[in-house]
Every structure is written in structure tokens, then in C-alpha cells.
N, C-alpha and C positions, 0 to 999 in steps of 0.2 A: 603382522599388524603394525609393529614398529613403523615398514618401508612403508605402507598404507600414509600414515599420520605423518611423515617426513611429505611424503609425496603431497598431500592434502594444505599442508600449513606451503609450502613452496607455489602451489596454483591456487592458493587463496590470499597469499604477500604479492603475486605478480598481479592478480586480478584487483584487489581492490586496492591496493597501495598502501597510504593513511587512513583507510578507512577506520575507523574503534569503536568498541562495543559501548563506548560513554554516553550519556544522554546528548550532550551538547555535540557530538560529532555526528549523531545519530541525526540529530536536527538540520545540520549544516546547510543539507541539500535540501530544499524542499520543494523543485520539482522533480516530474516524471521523466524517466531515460528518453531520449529522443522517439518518435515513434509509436509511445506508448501513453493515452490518452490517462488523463488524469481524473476514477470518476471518483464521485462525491461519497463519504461514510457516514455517518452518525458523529456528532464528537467533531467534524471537522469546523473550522474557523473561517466564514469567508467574508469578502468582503461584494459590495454590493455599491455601482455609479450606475448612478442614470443623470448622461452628463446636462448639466444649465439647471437643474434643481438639488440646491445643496439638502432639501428635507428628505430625500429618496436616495442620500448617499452613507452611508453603514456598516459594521461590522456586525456579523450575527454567527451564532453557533449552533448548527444541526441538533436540534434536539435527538435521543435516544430513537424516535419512532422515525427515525429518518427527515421531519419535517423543520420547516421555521416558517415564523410570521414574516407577512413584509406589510408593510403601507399602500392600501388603496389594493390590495390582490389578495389578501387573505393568506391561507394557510398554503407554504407550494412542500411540495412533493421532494426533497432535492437528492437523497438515498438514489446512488445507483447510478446517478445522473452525470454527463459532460458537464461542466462550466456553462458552453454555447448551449445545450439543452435549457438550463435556466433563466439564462438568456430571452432566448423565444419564449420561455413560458411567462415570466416576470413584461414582456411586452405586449404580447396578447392581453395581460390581465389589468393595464394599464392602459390600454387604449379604450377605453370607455371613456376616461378622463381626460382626454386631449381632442380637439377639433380635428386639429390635424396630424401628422404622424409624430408617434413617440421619438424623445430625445432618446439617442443610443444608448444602453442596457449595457454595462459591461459587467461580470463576474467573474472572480478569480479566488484561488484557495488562497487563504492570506498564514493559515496552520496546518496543516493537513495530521492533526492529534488524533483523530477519529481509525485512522490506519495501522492498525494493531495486529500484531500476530504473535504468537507465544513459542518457546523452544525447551521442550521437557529432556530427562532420561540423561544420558551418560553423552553429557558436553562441557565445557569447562566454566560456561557462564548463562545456567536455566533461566529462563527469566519471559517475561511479556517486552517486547520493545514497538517503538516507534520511529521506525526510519525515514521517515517524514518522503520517502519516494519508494516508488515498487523495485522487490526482488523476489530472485530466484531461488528454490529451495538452498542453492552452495551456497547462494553469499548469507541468507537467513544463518545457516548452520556457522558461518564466518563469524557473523555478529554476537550470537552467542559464545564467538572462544573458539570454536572447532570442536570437534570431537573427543574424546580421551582415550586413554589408549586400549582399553577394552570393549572399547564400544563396537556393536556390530555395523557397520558401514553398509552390507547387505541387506539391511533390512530395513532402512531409514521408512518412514510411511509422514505422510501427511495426512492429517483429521479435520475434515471439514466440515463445518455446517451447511444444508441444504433441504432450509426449511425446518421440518422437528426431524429431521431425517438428518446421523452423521455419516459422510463418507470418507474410504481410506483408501487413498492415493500413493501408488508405488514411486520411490525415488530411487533414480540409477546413480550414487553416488558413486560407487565404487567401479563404475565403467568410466566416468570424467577421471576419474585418480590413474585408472590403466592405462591411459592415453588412446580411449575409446569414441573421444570426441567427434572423428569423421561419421559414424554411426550412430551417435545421438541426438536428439531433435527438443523441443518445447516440453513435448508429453513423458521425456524423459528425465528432465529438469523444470519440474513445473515451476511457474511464477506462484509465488505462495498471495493470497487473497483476505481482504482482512477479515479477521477472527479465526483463519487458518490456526495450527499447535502441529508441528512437526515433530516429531516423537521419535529421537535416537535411542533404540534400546541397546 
């Protein structure tokens, strides 16, 4: 178990570098890895232009139900959602209002606080965090500290919400620590999803 946690703290200092378990490093970044679309949570922070009307330009925060007010469209939907999703829907819902076609719509996450996931059981630093951009079950378990030295590595699960329904998701740490990497894929290093709780026991 020792060689385990040598091996794990060495492919977790090459992967994420300075990465730290601190609030403020945690924030640093707060876009998504290249590739990887950035959607909207509850709790996040965005910001809202519709350019040549300074009344329709805003900062507003996702209430709990997933939604927020905006001016002249009512109640939008944003849970779930791309940026450009809000986009098109904040333009449809203003074009009643214009002759002619709507000034351009931009939205963008100005916080992305709504993105939460939690790390229970035998790690060196349990905690709820906000990494202000998406990861994968190893760096999740990174952020937290790593692992401790009795922890089972074999049995990591992630706990998921899905609906009123929770599911439990297999994690192959201990094949990324073997140098089992050619053989492993997404499904075996899930990206954790917010309100995810990964659970080392």
C-alpha cells in the first residue's frame, strides 16, 4: 500500500503541477479543459450583453431551481445548459421587442460556484470543493490531499444523483497507479459531475 501512495502522490505532482487543495487555487481557473463544454449549475454566476443596450447588460446568479429572471423574457431555464444554448433562448425571447433583428446576445460564466462536488472516507483533506473547471475522478481525489495510507484504492465508487434515484460508479484507480493507462478509457476514470461525492473507503 506504501508503493500504491508513492506511486499515486508521483502521477498526481506530474499531472497537475501547482495545482492546491486551497480555495483560491481552486478558483484560479475558471474555465473548462479545452474540448470540454462548459454547462450551466445552479449557484453559478453569469454574466449577460446584449450589445448597444446598456439596460439588458448584467450579472445574475442561477437560482437553486436551476432558473433566473432576465428583462423583457421572463423566467429562462439555464440548469444544464451551454452558454450559446442561453444565448438563442434569451434572443428568441427578445425578438418581440425589436423591428428588426436582435443586437447580439453574448453569455458567459463570470463564477462558475454552482460546480460542486464532495470527497468523503480515508483522504487526507474530506471536504466539498469548487474547482471552478471540470475533473476527473484522480485529480478530484488530488484536491482532496490523496489518499491515506490505508485507504482501499480498490474500491474508490462515486455517488451520484440521478433524479431521487442515487447511483454508484466504479473507479479504476489502482489500474492508472499500475501503469495500466494503455487499457483504460473515460468509463474508467470518470469525470466527476456536480453534486457527484466520491467515497474512498
Amino acid at each position: 500500500m506504501a508503493r500504491i501512495n508513492i506511486y499515486l502522490a508521483l502521477l498526481l505532482a506530474i499531472a497537475f503541477g501547482a495545482f492546491g487543495s486551497t480555495a483560491s487555487a481552486q478558483q484560479a481557473s475558471q474555465a473548462a479543459p479545452t474540448g470540454v463544454a462548459y454547462r450551466i449549475n445552479p449557484g453559478d454566476e453569469i454574466d449577460v450583453l446584449v450589445w448597444g443596450d446598456e439596460r439588458l447588460q448584467r450579472s445574475v446568479r442561477v437560482l437553486p431551481d436551476g432558473t433566473f429572471a432576465f428583462p423583457l423574457v421572463g423566467q429562462v431555464v439555464a440548469a444544464g445548459r451551454l452558454p450559446s444554448e442561453l444565448e438563442r433562448i434569451i434572443t428568441a425571447g427578445l425578438q418581440p421587442q425589436y423591428r428588426g433583428s436582435v443586437p447580439q446576445v453574448t453569455v458567459s460564466v463570470k463564477n462558475p460556484t454552482g460546480f460542486q462536488f464532495s470527497v468523503v472516507g480515508k483522504v487526507k483533506g474530506p471536504g466539498t470543493f469548487t474547482p471552478g473547471r471540470y475533473v476527473n475522478a484522480l485529480e478530484a481525489l488530488s484536491i482532496a490531499g490523496g489518499a491515506t495510507e490505508f485507504a482501499d484504492l480498490g474500491n474508490i465508487r462515486i455517488i451520484r444523483k440521478s433524479g431521487s434515484d442515487l447511483l454508484t460508479i466504479r473507479v479504476r484507480i489502482v489500474d492508472a497507479l499500475r501503469g495500466s493507462g494503455g487499457r483504460l478509457n473515460s468509463n474508467d476514470i470518470p469525470q466527476i459531475l456536480s453534486g457527484d461525492t466520491l467515497v474512498v473507503p
